[in-house]
matplotlib code that plots the C-alpha trace (Angstrom):
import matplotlib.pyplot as plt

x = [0.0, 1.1, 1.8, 0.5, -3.0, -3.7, -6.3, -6.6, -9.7, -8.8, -7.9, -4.2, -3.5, -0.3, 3.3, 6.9, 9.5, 12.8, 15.3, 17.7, 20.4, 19.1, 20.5, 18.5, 15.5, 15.7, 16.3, 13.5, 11.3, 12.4, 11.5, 7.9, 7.5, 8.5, 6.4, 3.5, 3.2, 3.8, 6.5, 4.5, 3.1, 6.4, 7.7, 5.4, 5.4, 9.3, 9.5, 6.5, 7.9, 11.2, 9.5, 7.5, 10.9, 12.9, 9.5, 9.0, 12.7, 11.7, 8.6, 8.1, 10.7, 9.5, 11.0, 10.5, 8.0, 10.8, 12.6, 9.7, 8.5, 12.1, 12.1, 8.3, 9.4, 12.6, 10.0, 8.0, 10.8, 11.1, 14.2, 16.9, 18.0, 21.2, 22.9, 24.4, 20.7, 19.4, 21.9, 21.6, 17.6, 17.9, 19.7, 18.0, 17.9, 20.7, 17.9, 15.5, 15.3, 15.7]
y = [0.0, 3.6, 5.2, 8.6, 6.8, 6.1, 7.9, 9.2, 8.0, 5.2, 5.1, 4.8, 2.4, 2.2, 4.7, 4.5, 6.1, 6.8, 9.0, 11.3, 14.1, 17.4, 18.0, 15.1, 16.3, 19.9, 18.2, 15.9, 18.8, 21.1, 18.7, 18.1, 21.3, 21.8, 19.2, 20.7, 17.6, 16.9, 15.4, 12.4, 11.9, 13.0, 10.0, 7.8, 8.3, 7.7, 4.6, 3.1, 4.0, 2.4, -1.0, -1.0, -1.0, -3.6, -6.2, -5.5, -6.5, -9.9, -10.3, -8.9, -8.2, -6.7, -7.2, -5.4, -7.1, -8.4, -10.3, -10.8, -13.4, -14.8, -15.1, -17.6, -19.4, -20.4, -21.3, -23.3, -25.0, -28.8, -29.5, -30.8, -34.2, -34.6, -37.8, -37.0, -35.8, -38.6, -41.0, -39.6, -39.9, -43.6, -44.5, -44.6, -42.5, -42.2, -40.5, -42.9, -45.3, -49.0]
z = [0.0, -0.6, 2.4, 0.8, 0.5, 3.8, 5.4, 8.7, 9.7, 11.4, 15.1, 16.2, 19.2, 18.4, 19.6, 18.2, 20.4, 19.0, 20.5, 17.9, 18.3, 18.7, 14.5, 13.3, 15.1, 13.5, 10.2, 10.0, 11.7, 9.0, 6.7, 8.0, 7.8, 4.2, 3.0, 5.3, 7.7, 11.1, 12.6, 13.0, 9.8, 8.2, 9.9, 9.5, 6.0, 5.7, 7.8, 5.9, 2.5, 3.3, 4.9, 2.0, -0.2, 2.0, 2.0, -1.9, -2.9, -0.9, -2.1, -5.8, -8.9, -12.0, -15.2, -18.8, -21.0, -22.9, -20.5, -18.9, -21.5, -21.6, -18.0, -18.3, -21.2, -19.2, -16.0, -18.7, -20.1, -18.8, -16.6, -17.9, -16.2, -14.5, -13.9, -10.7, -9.4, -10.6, -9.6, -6.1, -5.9, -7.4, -4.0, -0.7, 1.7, 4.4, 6.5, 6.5, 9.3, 8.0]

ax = plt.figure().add_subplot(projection="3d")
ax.plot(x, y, z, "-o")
ax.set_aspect("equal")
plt.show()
């Protein structure tokens, strides 16, 4: 979700506490301000942008249409057998009780 789109309807239960220097307070106040927020909400809005960013290069990758349909052709391809592979499955397992 964008953190720009969320509304402020909804009740907040929840508190952060962070401490910071007295320069990075000023800063991110001065930049709350220039963006016409509160220090909350300027906050808010970073930290949730930037978890946003972390989770997404986990969860999602996005690819130009062209390599996009090189990258699903290669999923759709059928593997390609390996002896050693299948040597190894062929045997039974070590981890099995016998």
């Amino acid at each position: 979700m964008n953190p720009t789109l969320r509304t402020t309807a909804t009740t907040k239960d929840e508190r952060f506490n962070i401490r910071a220097k007295s320069d990075e307070k000023a800063l991110v106040e001065a930049a709350a301000s220039a963006t016409h927020m509160t220090t909350s909400q300027f906050v808010m809005m970073a930290a949730l942008r930037s978890a946003e960013e972390v989770l997404a290069d986990r969860t999602r990758f996005v690819l130009p249409p062209d390599e996009w349909e090189a990258f699903v052709l290669a999923l759709d391809r059928p593997a390609r057998e390996i002896p050693a592979v299948a040597n190894a499955t062929s045997k039974p397992s070590p981890f099995v009780e016998r």
